[in-house]
N, C-alpha and C positions, 0 to 999 in steps of 0.2 A: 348099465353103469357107464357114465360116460369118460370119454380118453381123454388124455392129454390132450392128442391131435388135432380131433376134434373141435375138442371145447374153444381152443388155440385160436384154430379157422373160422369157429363163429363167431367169436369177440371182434378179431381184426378185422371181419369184412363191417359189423355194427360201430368198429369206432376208426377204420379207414386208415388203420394205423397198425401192422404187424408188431411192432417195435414194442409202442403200448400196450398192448394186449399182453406180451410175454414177459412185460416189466412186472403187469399187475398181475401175472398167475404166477410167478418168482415168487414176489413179494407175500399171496396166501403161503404157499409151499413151506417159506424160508428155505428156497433153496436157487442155487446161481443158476443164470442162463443157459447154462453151456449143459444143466440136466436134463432138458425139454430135449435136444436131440436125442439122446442115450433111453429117453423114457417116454416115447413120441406113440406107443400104442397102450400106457400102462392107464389104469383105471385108474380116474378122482372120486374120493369119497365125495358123497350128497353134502357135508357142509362144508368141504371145499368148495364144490361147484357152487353152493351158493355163497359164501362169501366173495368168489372171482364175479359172481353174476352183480354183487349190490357194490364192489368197488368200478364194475362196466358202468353201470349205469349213472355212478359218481361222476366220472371223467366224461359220460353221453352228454351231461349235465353243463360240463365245462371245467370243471375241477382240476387243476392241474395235476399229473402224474407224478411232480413232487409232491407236492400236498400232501395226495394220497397215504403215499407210501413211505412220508417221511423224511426223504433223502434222496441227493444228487448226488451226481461226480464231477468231480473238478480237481483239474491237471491230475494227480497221483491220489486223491485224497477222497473217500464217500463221506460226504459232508451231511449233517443233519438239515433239516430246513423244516421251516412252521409257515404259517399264514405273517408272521411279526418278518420273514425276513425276503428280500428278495431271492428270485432262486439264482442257485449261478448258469449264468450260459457261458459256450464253448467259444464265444469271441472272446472271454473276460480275460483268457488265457494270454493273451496277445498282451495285455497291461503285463502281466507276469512275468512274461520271456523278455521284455523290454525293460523292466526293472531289474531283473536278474543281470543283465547284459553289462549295464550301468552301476552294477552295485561293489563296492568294497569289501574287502573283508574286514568285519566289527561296526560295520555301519548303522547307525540310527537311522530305522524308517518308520514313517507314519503313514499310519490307510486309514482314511477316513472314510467315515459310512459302512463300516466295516460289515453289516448283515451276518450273515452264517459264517462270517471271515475267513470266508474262500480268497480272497487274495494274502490278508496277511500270513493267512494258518500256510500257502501255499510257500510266498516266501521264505518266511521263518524254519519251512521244513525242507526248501531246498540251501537257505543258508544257515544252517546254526548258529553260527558265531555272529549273527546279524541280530540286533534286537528291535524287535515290532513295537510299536504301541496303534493301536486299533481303537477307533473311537466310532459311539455310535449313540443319536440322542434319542434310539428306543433300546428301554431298560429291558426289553423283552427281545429285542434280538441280541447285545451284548451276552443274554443267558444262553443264547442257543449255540453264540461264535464261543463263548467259554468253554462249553461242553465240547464241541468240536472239538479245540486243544488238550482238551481230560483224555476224548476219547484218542487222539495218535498217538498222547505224548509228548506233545510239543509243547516245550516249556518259555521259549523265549519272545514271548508274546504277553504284553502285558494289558487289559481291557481297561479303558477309560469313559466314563457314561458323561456326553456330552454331543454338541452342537458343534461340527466340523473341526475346526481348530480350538474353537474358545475353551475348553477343558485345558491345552497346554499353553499355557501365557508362559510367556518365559523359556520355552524349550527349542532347542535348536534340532534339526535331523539333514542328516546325506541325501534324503530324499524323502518327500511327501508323495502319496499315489492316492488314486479316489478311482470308482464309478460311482458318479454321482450320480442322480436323476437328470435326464437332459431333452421328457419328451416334454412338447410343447403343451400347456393347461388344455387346452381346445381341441387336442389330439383325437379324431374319432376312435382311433387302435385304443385308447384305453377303457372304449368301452367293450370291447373285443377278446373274443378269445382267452387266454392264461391272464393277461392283465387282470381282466377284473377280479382276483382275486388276490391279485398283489398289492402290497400296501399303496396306497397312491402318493404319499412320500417320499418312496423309494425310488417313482418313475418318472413323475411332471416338475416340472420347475419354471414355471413365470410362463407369459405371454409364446418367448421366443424358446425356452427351455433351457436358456442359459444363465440361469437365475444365478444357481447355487454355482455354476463353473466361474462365474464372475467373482463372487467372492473367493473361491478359493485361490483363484489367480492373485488376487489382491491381498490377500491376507498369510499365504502361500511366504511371502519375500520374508515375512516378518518371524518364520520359522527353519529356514533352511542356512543350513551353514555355505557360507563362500565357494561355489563350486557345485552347490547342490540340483540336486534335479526334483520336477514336478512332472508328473507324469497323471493324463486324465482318459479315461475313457469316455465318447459321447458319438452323437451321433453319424450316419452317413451321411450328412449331408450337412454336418456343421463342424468340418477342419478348417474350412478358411476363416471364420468367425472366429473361434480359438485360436489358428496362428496370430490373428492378426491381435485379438487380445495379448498372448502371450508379448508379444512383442511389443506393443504399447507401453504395457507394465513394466518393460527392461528385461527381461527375460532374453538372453542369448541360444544360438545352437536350435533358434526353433525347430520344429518339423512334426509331422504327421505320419504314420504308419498305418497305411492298411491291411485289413481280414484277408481271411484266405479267399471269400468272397470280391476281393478288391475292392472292397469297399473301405473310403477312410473312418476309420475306428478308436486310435488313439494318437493326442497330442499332447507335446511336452518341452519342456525350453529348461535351459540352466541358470540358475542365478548367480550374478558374479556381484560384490558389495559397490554400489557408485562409487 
């Protein structure tokens, strides 16, 4: 009968990834990471070992390790995620700590493109007294960012089914935030690796991949109250394009903040009324 340890060793040398391997023999188990140490010579029953063998071969495949198994982490929170939503990564964090920085108490904020609503579920649970509205124009990720809020308890998060802004005409907020799509249509990485099974919505945007960031800059003024902030996540290698956007459009206080990578990762400016 085969071990833990074992079985462990020959997943991660087949998919080059320890990390992976012991996410997806968790995930058969239903049991946390931190049991594989404490039970590293214990026997797997034969339809564990083969259901850990046919989600190896998922991920051999290309299948991303959320997908698989359902669910990410982001900032405090295991977020559910589908094929309908982007997954969160550990940059996206950085839009969060920076909106949080910036934010009031009882503030109106807006996240657009909201997905598994790992940003807004994040804010909303670091600020209570702050109310979310999250918008997003697939009806099938809006269901999965809903559930996310059933499952913590986060209640001050309100879901809106729509196309970036256009669902709030007329609403004002302290701050708008987004990761929007920002790789470039012709991007060979989208044929690559975890992309290709991420929605392709979620990821390209126009020639340069500043499609959707151009409007929301533009469209941005027309929902922030006096003083408000727009906060965008995009790529390494498009802060200067952004600032300079931002600031065209009137936007004051620009600037850009890089990853822990140093790489620049999110831009943002304040709106003050002409």
């Amino acid at each position: 009968m085969a071990e833990v340890r074992g079985t462990l060793a020959d997943a991660a040398r087949l998919l080059g990834d320890r990390l992976e391997a012991e996410l997806l023999l968790v995930h058969v188990l239903g049991k946390p990471r931190s049991w594989l140490i404490a039970h590293a010579t214990d026997a797997l029953e034969a339809t564990c070992v083969d259901a850990f063998d046919a989600l190896v071969r998922r991920r051999l495949h290309g299948e991303p390790v959320a997908y698989i198994t359902g669910h990410r982490g982001f900032w405090s929170l295991e977020l559910a995620v589908t094929p309908a939503t982007l997954i969160p990564r550990p940059e996206t964090e950085l839009l969060v700590e920076l909106a949080l920085e910036r934010l009031q108490a009882g503030a109106q904020v807006a996240d657009l493109g909201t997905g598994s609503g790992a940003i807004a579920l994040a804010i909303a649970h670091e600020r209570p007294q702050t109310q979310v509205t999250a918008t997003d124009a697939s009806a099938d990720a809006l269901a999965v960012a809903q559930s996310n809020a059933v499952k913590h308890g986060i209640t001050n998060v309100r879901f809106v089914h729509g196309d970036w802004l256009t669902p709030l005409a007329g609403q004002r907020f302290h701050m708008v935030v987004s990761n929007p799509p920002y790789i470039e249509a012709a991007d060979p990485h989208l044929q690559q690796g975890d992309l290709r099974f991420e929605p392709p919505t979620a990821l390209a945007s126009g020639a340069d991949g500043l499609d959707d960031i151009r409007r929301i800059v533009d469209d941005a003024r027309a929902h922030l109250e006096p003083g408000g902030w727009l906060l965008m996540e995009h790529g390494w290698n498009q802060g200067e394009a952004v600032r300079a956007m931002l600031a065209a459009a009137g936007y004051h206080e620009v600037f850009t903040a890089q990853d822990l990578e140093q790489r620049d990762r999110v831009s943002g400016g304040v709106w003050r009324q002409p």
